[in-house]
Structure formats: structure tokens, C-alpha cells
C-alpha positions in Angstrom: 0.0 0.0 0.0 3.4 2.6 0.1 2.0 4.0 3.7 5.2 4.8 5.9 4.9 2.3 9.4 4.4 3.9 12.9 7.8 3.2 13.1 8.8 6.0 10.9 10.1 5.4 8.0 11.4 7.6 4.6 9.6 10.3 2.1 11.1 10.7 -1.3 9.3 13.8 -3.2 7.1 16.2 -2.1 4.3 16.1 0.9 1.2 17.7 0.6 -1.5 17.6 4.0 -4.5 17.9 2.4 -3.8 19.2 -0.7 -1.0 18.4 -3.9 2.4 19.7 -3.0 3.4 22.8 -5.5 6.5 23.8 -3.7 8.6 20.7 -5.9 11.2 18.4 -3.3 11.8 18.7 0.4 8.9 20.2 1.0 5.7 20.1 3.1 2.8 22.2 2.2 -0.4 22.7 4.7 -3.9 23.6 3.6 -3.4 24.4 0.2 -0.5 23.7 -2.6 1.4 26.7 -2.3 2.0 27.5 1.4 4.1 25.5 3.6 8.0 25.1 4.0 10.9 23.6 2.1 14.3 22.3 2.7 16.4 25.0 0.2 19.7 23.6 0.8 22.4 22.3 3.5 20.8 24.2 6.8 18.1 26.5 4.9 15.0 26.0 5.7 12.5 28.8 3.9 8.8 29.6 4.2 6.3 30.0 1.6 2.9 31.6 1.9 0.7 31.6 -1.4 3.7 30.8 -3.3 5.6 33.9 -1.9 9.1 33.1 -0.1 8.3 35.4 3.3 11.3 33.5 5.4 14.8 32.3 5.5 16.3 30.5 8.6 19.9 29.5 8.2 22.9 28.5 10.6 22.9 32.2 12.6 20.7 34.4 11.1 17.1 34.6 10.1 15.6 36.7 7.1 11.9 37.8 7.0 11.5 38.9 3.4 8.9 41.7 3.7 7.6 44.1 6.7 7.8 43.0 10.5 5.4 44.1 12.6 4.9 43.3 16.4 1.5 44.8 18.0 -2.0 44.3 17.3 -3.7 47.8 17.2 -0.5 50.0 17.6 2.3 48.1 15.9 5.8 48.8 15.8 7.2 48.0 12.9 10.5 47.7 10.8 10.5 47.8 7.1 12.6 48.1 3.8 11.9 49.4 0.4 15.2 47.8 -0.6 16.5 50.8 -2.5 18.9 52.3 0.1 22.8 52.3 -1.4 24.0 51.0 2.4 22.3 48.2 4.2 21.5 49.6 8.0 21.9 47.8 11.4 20.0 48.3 14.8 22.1 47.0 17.1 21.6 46.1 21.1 24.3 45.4 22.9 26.7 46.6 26.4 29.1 46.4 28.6 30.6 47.0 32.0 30.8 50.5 31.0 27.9 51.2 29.1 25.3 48.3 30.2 23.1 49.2 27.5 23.4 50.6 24.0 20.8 51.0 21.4 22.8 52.1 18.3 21.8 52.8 14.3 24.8 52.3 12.1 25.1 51.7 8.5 28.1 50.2 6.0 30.1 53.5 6.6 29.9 53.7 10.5 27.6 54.9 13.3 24.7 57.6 12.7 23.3 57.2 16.5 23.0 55.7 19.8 21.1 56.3 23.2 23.0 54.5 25.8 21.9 53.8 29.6 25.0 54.4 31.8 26.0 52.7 35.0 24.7 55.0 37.6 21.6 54.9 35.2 21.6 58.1 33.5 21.0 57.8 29.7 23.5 59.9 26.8 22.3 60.3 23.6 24.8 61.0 20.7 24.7 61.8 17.1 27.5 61.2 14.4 26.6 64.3 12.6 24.2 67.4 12.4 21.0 67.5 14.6 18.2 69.6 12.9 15.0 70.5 15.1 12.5 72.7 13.0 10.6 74.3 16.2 12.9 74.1 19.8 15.5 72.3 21.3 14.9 72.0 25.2 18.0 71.3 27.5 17.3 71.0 30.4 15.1 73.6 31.8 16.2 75.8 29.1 14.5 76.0 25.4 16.5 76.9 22.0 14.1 78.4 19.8 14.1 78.2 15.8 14.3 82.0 15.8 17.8 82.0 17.6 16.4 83.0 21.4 17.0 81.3 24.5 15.3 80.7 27.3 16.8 79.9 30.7 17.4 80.7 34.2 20.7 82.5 33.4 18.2 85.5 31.8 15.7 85.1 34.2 13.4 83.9 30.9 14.1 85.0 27.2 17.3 86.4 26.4 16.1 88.8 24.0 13.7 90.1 26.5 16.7 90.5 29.0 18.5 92.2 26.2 15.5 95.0 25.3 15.5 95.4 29.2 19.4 95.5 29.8 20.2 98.1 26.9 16.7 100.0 27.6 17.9 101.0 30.8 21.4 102.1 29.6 20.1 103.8 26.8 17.6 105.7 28.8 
């Protein structure tokens, strides 16, 4: 009857549950003929969904070939349109120094990181330019997009301490 024994026992070709197998060898497809996963070399092991390859497991890596999304209603989620010259790099890692680091890097080198320190303060540092279109606050003070500053030193806006400073000299 060809029916492998409780036993177990060897498949040579496809396997379809439920359905014909349209993935081709060293595969196993579930439901209908095109989704399922197949053996795609020595330690690659790839999904299919409707005929499109959506994963990639190999010895130390895995590849998800589309969007990743984590959430239900709010997701958070980590994409690529695949037309960026250098690939980029999230990265998590620490040591005794700085116990953890969150860091974006490309090809060419670091862009930015926001590290926690060991007495628990956090530092975050760019590799380049920083460009806020309204304010920058530090601390209590505030850097506005019109070049005034705000802070305890002028006892509020410098310009206004300015006005008040030369107003009285000039009066």
C-alpha cells in the first residue's frame, strides 16, 4: 500500500497535508499547494505563503523577506523598500561601562545611539548634524528656531533680558 509504518520510515518527493504539493522536493505544504516550507539547501529551511518566499532560517541568522510588525492595534514596525545604497543595522548590545546601548549604524559607521549608563543616566549621541524645526529644550532651558533662548541664566528669554538691559542704559 506505500504508507510509511508507525515506526517511521522515509519520504522521497514532495508532501502535501490535504492538498498536492506545488513547492517541488523537500517540501511540506499545509492547507493548500502553495504554502508550507521547504528544505532550500544544507541548513536553509524557507517559508512559503501563497507561493511567496516570506522567510529564511539559516545556521545564525534569520531573514523575513517583507515588513515586521509586532503589536495588534498599535504596531511597531521595521520595514525596507530595498533601494537604500548601504544596508543599516539596529544594534543592542553593552558592557561594563555602558550596560546598554541602542545604536543605528550603517556600512560606513555609526549615525546614533542612546546608551543607559552605570549610575543609570541615559547619553544620547549623534554622528553628525541635529536639525529641530521648532525648539530644542536642555534641560530647563529652550533653544528656539528664531535663535532666542530661554533659561534661568536670563531670568526667561534672552532677547527680552537684552530689550530690558540696553533700555535701561540707553535711557
Amino acid at each position: 500500500m506505500g504508507a510509511l509504518p508507525v515506526t517511521g520510515g522515509r519520504l522521497n518527493g514532495p508532501l502535501g497535508i490535504g492538498t498536492d504539493n506545488a513547492l517541488g522536493g523537500n517540501s511540506i505544504v499545509f492547507g493548500d499547494n502553495d504554502t508550507g516550507i521547504k528544505q532550500n539547501g544544507d541548513g536553509i529551511l524557507d517559508t512559503f505563503a501563497n507561493s511567496q518566499h516570506t522567510v529564511r532560517v539559516a545556521p545564525g541568522e534569520m531573514q523575513v523577506l517583507g515588513a515586521i510588525r509586532a503589536g495588534n492595534a498599535k504596531k511597531l514596525s521595521l520595514t525596507s523598500n530595498n533601494n537604500s545604497a548601504l544596508t543599516a543595522t539596529f544594534n543592542l548590545w553593552g558592557d561594563a561601562n555602558r550596560p546598554t546601548v541602542v545604536e543605528l549604524d550603517d556600512d560606513q559607521g555609526w549615525h546614533l545611539y542612546s546608551q543607559r549608563n552605570p549610575d543609570g543616566s541615559i547619553v544620547f549621541t549623534v554622528n553628525g548634524d541635529i536639525t529641530a524645526n521648532r525648539k530644542l529644550n536642555v534641560g530647563a532651558a529652550t533653544f528656539s528656531s528664531d535663535g532666542n533662548v530661554n533659561g534661568s541664566m536670563w531670568e526667561g528669554w534672552l532677547s527680552t533680558w537684552m530689550s530690558n538691559a540696553f533700555a535701561s542704559r540707553d535711557n
